[in-house]
C-alpha positions as CSV (number, residue, x, y, z in Angstrom):
1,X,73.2,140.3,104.5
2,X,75.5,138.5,106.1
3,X,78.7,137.2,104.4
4,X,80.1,133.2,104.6
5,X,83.3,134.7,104.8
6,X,82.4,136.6,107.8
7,X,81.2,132.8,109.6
8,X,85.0,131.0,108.4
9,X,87.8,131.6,110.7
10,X,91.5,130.7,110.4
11,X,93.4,128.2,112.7
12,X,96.0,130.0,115.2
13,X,99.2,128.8,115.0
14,X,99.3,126.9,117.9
15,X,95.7,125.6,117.2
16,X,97.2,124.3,113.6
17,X,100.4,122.8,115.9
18,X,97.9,121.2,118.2
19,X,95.4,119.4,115.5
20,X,98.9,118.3,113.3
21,X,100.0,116.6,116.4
22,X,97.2,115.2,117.8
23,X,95.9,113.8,114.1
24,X,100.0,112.7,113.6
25,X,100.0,110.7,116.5
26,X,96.5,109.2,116.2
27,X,96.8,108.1,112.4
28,X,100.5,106.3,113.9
29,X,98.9,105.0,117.0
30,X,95.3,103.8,115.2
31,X,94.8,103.4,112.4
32,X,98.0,100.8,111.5
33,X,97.1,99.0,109.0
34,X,99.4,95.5,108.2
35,X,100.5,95.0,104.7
36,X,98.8,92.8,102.9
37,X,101.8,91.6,100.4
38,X,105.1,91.7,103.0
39,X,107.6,92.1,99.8
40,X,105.7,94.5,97.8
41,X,104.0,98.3,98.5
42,X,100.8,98.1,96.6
43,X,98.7,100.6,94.9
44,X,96.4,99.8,98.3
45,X,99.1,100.9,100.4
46,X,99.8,103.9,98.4
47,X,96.4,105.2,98.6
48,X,95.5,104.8,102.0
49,X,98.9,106.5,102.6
50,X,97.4,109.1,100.5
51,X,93.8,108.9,102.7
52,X,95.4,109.6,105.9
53,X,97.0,112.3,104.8
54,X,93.7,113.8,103.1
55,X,92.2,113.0,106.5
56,X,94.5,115.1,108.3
57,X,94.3,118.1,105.8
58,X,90.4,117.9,106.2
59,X,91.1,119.6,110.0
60,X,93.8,122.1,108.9
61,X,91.1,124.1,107.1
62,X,89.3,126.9,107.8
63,X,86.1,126.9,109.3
64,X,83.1,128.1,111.4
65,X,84.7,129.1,114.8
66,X,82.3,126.3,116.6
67,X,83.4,123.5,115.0
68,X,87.2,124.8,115.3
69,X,86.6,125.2,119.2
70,X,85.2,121.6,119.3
71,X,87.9,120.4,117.6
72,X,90.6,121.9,119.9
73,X,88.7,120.4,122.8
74,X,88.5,117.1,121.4
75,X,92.6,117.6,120.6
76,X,92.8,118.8,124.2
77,X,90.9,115.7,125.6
78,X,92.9,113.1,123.4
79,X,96.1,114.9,124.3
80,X,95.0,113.9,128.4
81,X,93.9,110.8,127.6
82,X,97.4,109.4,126.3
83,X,99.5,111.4,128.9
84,X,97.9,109.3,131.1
85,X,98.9,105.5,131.0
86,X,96.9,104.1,133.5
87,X,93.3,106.0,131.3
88,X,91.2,102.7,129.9
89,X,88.9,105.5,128.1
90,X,89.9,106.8,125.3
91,X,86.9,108.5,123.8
92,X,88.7,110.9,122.1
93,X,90.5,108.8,119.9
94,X,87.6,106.5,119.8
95,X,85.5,109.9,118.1
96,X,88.2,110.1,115.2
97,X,88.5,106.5,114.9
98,X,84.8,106.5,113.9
99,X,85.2,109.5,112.5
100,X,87.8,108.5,109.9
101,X,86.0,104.9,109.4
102,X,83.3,107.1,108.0
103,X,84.9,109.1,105.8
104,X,87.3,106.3,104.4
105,X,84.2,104.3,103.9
106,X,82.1,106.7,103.1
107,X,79.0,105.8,105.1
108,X,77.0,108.3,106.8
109,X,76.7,105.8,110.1
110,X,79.1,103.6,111.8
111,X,79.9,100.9,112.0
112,X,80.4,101.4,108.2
113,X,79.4,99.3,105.7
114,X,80.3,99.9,101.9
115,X,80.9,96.3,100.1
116,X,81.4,97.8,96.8
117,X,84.4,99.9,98.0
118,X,86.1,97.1,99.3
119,X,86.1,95.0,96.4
120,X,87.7,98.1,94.3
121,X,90.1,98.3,97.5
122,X,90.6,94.2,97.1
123,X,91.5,94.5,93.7
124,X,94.5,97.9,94.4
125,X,95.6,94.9,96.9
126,X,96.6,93.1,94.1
127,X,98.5,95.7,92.1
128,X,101.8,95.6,93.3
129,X,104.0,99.1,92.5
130,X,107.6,98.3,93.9
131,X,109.6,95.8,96.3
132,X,109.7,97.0,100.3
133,X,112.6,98.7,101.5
134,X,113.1,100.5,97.7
């Protein structure tokens, strides 16, 4: 009988350097989001803080080796994408965009659709925590 352990694998080193990067770079490059109060962080702005984060950490774990090998080349194809300038794809990033709008959303398909999450989210809009810049 063969053991789950046995199918998980660890990230390298340079594999966890790699995904931290790439996922760094694309949650500052996509997934901006403009605040919705300019003179107050809200609870809305602290948990989506939070989300991207959790996004992040959701690649930094192990896992079977085939999903960790199509993640590097998915890291590897985003990571030529934005060295080059003059590249109108970018499929990479366009995978975890969807990707993420998925999970944040959680909805199975995309484009996502999940009204009664965004009406919690409205209402952590409202809840301002402390002034900017504080």
């Amino acid at each position: 009988m063969e053991n789950i352990k046995d199918k998980k694998r660890k990230l390298t080193d340079d594999e966890r350097a790699k995904v931290t990067y790439v996922l760094d770079h694309f949650i500052k490059t996509y997934l901006i989001e403009e605040p919705e109060d300019l003179d107050y962080i809200t609870e809305f702005d602290i948990l989506m803080k939070k989300k991207k984060e959790y996004f992040k950490l959701r690649f930094l774990k192990d896992e079977i080796p085939s999903e960790i090998n199509s993640l590097i080349e998915r890291c590897d194809e985003y990571i030529e994408e934005e060295k080059n300038p003059n590249n109108k794809s970018f499929g990479a990033a366009f995978g975890f965009i969807m990707q993420y709008d998925m999970w944040i959303n959680k909805c199975p398909f995309w484009p996502t659709n999940n009204p009664e999450l965004w009406k919690r989210w409205d209402k952590l809009k409202k809840i301002k925590v402390r002034k900017r810049g504080n």
